[in-house]
N, C-alpha and C positions, 0 to 999 in steps of 0.2 A: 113588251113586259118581261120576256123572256131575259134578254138582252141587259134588261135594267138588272133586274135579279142577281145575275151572272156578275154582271159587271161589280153591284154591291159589294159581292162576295168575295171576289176576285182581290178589289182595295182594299175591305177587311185583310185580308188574310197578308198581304203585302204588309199591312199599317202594324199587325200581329209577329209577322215576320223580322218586320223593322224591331218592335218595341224590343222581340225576344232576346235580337242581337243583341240588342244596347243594353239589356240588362244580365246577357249573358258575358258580354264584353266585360261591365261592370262589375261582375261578381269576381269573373277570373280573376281583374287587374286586385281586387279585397282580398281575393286567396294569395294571388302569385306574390303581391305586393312584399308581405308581411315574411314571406317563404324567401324569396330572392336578396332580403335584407339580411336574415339570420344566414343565409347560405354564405353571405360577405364576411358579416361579422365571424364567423366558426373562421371562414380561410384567414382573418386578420388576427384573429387567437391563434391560431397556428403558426404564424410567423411571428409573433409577440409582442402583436399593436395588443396592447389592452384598453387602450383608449376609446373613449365614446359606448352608447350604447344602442341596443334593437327597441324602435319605438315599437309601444303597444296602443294595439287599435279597439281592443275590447278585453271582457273574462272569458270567450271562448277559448279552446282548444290550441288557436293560434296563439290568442294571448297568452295562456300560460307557459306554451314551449319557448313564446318571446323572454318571458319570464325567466323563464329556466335558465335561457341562454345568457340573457346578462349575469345574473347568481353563478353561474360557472364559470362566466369570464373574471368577475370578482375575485373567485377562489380560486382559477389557476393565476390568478395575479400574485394575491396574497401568499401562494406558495411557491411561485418565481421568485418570488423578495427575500424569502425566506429561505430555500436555496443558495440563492445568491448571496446573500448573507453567511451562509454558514460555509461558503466558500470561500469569501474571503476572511472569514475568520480562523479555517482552516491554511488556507497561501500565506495567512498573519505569518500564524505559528508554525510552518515548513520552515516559514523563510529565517526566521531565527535559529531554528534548531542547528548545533553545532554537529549534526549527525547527519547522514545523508538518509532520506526513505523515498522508499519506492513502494506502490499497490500498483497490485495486479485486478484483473478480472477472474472468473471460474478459469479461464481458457490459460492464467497467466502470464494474459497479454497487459505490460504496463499503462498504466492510465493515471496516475500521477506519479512524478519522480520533483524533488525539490533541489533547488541553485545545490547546495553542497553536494549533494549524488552526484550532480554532473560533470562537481567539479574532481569528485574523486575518480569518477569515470573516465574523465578526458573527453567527454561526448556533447554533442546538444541537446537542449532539449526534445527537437523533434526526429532524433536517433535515437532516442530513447522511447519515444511515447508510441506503443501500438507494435514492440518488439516483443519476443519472450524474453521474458525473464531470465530462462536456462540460455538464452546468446548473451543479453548484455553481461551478466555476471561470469560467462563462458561454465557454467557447470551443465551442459550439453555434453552428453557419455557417461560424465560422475553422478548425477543426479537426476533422479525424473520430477517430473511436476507431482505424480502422484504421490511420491514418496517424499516430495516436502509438504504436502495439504497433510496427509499422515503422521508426521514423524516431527515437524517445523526442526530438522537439526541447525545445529550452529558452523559455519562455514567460515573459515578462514584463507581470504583471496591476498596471492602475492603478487600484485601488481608493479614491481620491480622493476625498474628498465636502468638504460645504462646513465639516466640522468637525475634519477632521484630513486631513494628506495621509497616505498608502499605498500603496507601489509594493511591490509583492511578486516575487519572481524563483522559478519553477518547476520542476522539473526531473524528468522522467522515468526510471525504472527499471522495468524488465522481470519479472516474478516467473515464474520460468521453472524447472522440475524436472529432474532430470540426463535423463529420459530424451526432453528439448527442449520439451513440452508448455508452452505460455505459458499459466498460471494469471489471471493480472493485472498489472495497472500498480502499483508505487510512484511516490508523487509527493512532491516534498520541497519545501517551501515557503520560502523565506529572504526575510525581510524586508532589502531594498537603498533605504529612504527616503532613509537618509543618505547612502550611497554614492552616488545620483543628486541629492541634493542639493550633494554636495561636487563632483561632476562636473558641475554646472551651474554653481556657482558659480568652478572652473575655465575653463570654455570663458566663460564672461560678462567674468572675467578677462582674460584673454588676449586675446579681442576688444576689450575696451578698452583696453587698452595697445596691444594692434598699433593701433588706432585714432588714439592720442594721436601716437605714433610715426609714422606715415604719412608725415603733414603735413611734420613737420621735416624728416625723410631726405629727401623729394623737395623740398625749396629746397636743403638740401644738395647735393644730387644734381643740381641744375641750376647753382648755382653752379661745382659741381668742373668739371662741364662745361665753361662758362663760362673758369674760368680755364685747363683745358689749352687750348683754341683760341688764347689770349691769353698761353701760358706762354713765348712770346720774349720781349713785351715786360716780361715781370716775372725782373729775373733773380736774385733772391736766391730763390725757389722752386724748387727742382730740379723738374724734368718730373715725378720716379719719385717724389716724396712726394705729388706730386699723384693721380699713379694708384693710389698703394696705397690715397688715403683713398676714390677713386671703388670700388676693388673693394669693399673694408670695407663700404661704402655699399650698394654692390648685395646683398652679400649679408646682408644687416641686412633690405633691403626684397624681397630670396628669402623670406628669413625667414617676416617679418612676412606678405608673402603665403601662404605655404603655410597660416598659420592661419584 
């Protein structure tokens, strides 16, 4: 009887044993199941599958962080597009601009530069991208980083060689977020070759005329002299025509000097 009792027990407890597993089995696979999907899905948002979603197996706990996680894959989509979008609406308008720009980072490490920069650079693009600022434009010694986030002054670079002249003109902007944090530098680049060329051929101008002119005024100018000390004995010259051609004179060679 003994024997019988024991042995009941014994297969109870086995049959108990048994059922516990399979339902312990069973619940993990309900847990791990729903846990091992969303773990997939997060690593395929992060490489930028948006596609497909975390089925949901109830309203518990599971279910709504299943939830969660589709909703978030949704919205980092929607703001990858949009993004993207506004990046190529920004590469639009780089790539037409007749001007060359560059942004930096805080650090004034470049991170976009467009086709004309590069071309006034002489560089590639990826010589360019992830360099300072103060090497590609070479104002390393003349200029700190600090003192252009401070100051944004305007820089004029003579990039001259023996095959072409290039005078380029600079100019700093601030990339700064409404809540004041300065992000980085915009730099805008305008070629001014001909503007300094037509300003030189000005001032080369000018000083050659004042030059030619000089000469004359002052025999002028010693003459008029000349004849007011002597304007008794000349008396068909009125004094006053004489002094007006001496001021005319003077300020002919004010003139001529102030350039």
């Amino acid at each position: 009887m003994f024997n019988n009792i024991t042995l009941i027990f014994v297969v109870a407890a086995l049959i108990a044993i048994t059922i516990g597993l399979i339902l312990a089995v069973l619940i993990s696979r309900a847990i791990t199941r729903p846990i091992e999907e969303m773990r997939q899905r997060t690593i395929q948002i992060a490489r930028g599958d948006y596609s497909g979603q975390v089925q949901i197996y109830g309203d518990d706990e599971l279910g709504q962080l299943a939830e969660a996680v589709n909703e978030l894959s949704v919205r980092v989509e929607e703001s990858q597009e949009s993004t993207e979008s506004e990046r190529r609406r920004l590469d639009s308008v780089l790539g037409y601009m007749t001007d060359g720009v560059l942004a930096t980072d805080r650090r004034g490490r470049i991170t976009i530069v467009n086709e004309m920069a590069t071309d006034f650079l002489n560089l590639e693009n990826d010589q360019i991208v992830g360099k300072s600022i103060l090497d590609i434009l070479d104002l390393r010694g003349t200029f700190t980083l600090r003192g252009l986030l401070e100051n944004q002054e305007q820089v004029v670079l003579d990039l001259s060689d023996d095959d072409q002249d290039l005078i380029l003109h600079a100019s700093f902007a601030l990339i700064q977020r409404e809540s004041g944090f300065i992000s980085g530098l915009v730099c805008v680049i305008h070629d001014v070759t001909e503007q300094q060329k037509i300003d030189q051929d000005r001032k080369r101008f000018v000083s050659n005329v004042s030059h030619e002119l000089r000469t004359p005024l002052t025999s002028m100018k010693s003459y008029i002299e000349a004849l007011l000390k002597e304007h008794g004995k000349i008396q068909k010259w009125p004094p006053n025509f004489l002094k007006v051609t001496q001021e005319e004179t003077d300020r002919m060679m004010r003139m001529i000097n102030d350039y």
